[in-house]
C-alpha positions in Angstrom: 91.8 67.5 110.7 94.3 69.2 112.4 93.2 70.9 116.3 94.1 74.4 117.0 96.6 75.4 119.6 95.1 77.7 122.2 97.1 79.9 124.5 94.5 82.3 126.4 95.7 85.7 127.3 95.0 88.9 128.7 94.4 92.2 126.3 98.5 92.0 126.8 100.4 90.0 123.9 102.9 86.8 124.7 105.5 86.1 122.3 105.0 83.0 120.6 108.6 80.9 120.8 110.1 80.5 117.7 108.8 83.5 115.9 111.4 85.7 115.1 109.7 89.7 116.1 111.0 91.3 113.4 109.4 89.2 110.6 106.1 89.4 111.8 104.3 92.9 110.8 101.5 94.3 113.1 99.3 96.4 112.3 95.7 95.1 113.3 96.0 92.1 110.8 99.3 91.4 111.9 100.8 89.1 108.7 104.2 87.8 108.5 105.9 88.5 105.4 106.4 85.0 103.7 104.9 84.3 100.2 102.1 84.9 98.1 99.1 84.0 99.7 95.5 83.3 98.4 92.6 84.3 100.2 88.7 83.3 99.5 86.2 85.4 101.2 82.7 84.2 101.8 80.6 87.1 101.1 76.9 87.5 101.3 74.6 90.0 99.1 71.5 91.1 101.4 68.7 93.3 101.0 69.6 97.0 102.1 68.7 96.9 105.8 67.9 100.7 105.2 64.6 99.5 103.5 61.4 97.9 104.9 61.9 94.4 104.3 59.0 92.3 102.4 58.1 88.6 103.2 56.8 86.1 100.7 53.5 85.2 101.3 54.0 81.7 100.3 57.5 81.0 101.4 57.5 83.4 104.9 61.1 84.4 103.8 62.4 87.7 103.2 62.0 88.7 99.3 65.7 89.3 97.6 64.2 90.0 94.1 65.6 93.8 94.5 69.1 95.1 94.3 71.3 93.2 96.8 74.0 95.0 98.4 77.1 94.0 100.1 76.9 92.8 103.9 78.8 95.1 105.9 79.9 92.0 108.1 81.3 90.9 105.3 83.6 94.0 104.3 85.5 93.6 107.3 86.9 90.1 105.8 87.1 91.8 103.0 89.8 94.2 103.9 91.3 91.5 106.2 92.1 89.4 103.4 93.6 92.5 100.9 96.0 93.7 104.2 96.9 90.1 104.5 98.1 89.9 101.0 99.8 92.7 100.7 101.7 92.0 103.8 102.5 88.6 102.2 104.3 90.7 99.7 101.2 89.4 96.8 98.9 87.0 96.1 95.3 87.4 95.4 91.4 87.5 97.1 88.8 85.4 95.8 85.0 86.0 96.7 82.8 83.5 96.8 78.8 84.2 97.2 75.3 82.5 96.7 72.4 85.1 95.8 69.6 84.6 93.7 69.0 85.9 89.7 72.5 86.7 89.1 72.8 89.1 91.7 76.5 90.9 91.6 75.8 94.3 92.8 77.5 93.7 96.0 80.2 91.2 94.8 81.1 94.7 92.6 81.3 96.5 95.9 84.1 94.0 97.3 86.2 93.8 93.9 86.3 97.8 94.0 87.8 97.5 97.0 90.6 95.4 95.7 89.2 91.7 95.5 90.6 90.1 92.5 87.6 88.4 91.3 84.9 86.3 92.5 82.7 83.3 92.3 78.8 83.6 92.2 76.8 80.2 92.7 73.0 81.1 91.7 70.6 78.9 90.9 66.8 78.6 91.2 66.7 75.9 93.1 68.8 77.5 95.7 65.5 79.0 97.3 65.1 78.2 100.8 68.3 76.6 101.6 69.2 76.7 105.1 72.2 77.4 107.0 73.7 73.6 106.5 72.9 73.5 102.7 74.5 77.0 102.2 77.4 76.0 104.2 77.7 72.4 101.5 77.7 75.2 98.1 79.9 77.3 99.7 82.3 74.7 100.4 82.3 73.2 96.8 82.9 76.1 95.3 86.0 77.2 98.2 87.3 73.7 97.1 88.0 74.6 93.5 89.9 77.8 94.5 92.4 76.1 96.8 93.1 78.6 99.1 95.6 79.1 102.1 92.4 80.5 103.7 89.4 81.1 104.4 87.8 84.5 105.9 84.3 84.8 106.3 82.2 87.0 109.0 81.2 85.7 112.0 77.6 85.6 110.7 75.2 87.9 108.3 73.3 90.9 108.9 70.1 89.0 107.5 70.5 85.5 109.0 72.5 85.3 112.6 73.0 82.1 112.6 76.7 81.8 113.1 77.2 78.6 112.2 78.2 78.9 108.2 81.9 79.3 109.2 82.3 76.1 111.1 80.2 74.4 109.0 82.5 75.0 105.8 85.5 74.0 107.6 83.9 70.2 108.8 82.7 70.3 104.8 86.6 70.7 103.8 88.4 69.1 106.7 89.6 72.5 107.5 91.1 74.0 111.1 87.7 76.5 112.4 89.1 79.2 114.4 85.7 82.1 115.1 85.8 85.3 116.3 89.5 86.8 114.8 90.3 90.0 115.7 93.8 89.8 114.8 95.8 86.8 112.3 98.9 86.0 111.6 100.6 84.3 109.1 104.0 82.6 109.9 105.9 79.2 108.3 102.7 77.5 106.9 100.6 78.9 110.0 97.9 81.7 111.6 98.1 82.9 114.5 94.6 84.2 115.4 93.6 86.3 118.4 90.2 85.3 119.3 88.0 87.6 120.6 86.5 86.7 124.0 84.3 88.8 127.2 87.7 88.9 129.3 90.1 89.4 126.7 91.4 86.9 123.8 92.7 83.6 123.3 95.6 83.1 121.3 95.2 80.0 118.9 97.6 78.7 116.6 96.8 76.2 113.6 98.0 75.0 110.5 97.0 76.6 106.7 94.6 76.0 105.1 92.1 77.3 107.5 88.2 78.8 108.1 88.7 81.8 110.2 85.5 84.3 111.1 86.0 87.8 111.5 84.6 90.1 114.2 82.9 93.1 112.5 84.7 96.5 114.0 88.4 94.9 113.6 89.9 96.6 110.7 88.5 99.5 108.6 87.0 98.8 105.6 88.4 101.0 102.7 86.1 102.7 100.8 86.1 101.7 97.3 88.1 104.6 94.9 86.7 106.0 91.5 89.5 103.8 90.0 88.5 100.6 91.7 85.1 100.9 90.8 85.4 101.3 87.6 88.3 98.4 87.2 85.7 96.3 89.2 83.2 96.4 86.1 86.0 94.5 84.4 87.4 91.7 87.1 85.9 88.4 86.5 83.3 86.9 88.0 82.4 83.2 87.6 78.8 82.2 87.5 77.8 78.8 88.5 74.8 76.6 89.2 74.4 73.6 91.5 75.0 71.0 89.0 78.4 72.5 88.2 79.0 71.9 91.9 77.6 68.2 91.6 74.4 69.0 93.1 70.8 67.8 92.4 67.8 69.5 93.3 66.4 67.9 95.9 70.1 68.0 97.8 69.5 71.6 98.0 66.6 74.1 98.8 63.5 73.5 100.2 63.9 70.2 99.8 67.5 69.4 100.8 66.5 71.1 104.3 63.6 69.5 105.2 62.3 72.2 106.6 59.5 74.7 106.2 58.2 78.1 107.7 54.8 77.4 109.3 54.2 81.0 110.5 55.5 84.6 111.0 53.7 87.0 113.8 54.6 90.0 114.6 56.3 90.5 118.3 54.4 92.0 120.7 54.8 95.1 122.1 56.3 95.8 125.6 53.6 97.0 127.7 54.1 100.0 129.5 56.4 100.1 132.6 54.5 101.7 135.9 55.1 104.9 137.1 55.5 105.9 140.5 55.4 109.0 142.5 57.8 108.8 144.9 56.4 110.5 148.1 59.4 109.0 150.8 58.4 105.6 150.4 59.7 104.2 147.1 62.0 102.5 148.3 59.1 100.2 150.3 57.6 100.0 146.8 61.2 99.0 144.8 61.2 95.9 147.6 57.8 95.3 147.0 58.2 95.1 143.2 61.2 92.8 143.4 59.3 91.1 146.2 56.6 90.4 143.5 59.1 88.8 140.9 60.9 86.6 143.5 63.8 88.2 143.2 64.8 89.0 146.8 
């Protein structure tokens, strides 16, 4: 697997040598203008965060029998991937998603907004796969699309585990570059600026690729009257684990090993202490911090 090439920089931008200026086109995506490219998002379909969420008394995990909805993480890779494109002068963007019962109301959200069509892997047996498992669908599924690359977000609204993108790209053999605020393509290449505390790190590394996307980069475009009704129309492929090559047991509860042995509520924050401040708080502030060894 090929390593990324890392230049760190301020919030100022270095010229890569060798990259001619004007055939590279910035504008918060920043892609060169070379040939057609084609994209696979990883998209997730959650429940609506705007409604109480419901655990399964058996399982402990969070019901997803309702409408799912598309993860806002998520659109921002979205609309990373259609500015990429069109900047490539064509090409096209592929979804990919795992959601239970057939579940494309948010997949419809993302092809309104211009994705070309979209892979849905749903399967029973699916229930209660973990983060390593998803990651192994996910990557089966990328593999029969053949993509120049890979967006996906940096992790879901529901989940926060972060580690599905990196995971993928071991799965495929694929460069991981996490946390893009800005790509390039080039000559066969991205050029990703990587969000960090002081700044960004410029990395460099070969296509194909895995590359996560910071929410808050782009703008997602809202989908038009026209692209919603075109999305009832765009294909989208439905397939279980065993068109992936999967058993049962590889997958699941099963295939993680794991279980949930219990879910308590947190507990509340007590009460801070107020104090009346009659000339001497500041001998009480010292003897508060005095109290939690801070001092």
């Amino acid at each position: 697997m090929a390593l990324p090439r890392v230049v760190t920089t301020g919030w100022w931008h270095i010229p890569r040598p060798g990259v001619e200026p004007h055939r590279v086109v910035r504008s918060g995506v920043g892609a060169g203008k070379l040939r057609p490219m084609r994209v696979v998002v990883c998209v997730k379909q959650i429940p609506d965060p705007a409604d109480p969420g419901v655990l399964d008394p058996e399982t402990r995990t969070l019901e997803r029998g309702m409408k799912l909805i598309l993860d806002e993480s998520d659109s921002y890779g979205v609309e990373m991937a259609l500015q990429l494109v069109d900047a490539a002068g064509g090409g096209s963007v592929h979804l990919v998603s795992m959601a239970p019962h057939g579940e494309v109301s948010g997949l419809r959200t993302a092809l309104a907004m211009g994705a070309d069509g979209a892979t849905l892997i749903s399967d029973d047996a699916l229930s209660g796969t973990d983060a390593l498992g998803t990651a192994k669908v996910l990557a089966r599924a990328i593999e029969k699309q053949a993509p120049d690359l890979v967006l996906a977000a940096t992790e879901s609204s529901d989940g926060y585990t972060g580690t599905v993108p990196a995971q993928v790209a071991e799965l495929l053999g694929l460069p991981s570059v996490t946390f893009a605020k800005e790509i390039t393509i080039a000559a066969g290449a991205a050029t990703v600026k990587r969000q960090t505390e002081s700044g960004y790190d410029q990395v460099e590394c070969p296509l194909p690729a895995v590359v996560s996307v910071t929410a808050g980069v782009v703008e997602p475009r809202y989908p038009s009257f026209k692209g919603i009704m075109a999305a009832k129309n765009k294909p989208v492929e439905e397939m279980t684990i065993a068109d992936l090559g999967f058993e049962p047991e590889q997958v699941g509860w099963a295939g993680g090993g794991q279980q949930i042995a219990d879910v308590v509520p947190a507990e509340l924050r007590e009460a801070g202490e107020v104090y009346e401040d009659d000339g001497d708080g500041h001998e009480r502030i010292v003897a508060f911090l005095d109290e939690l060894k801070v001092l």
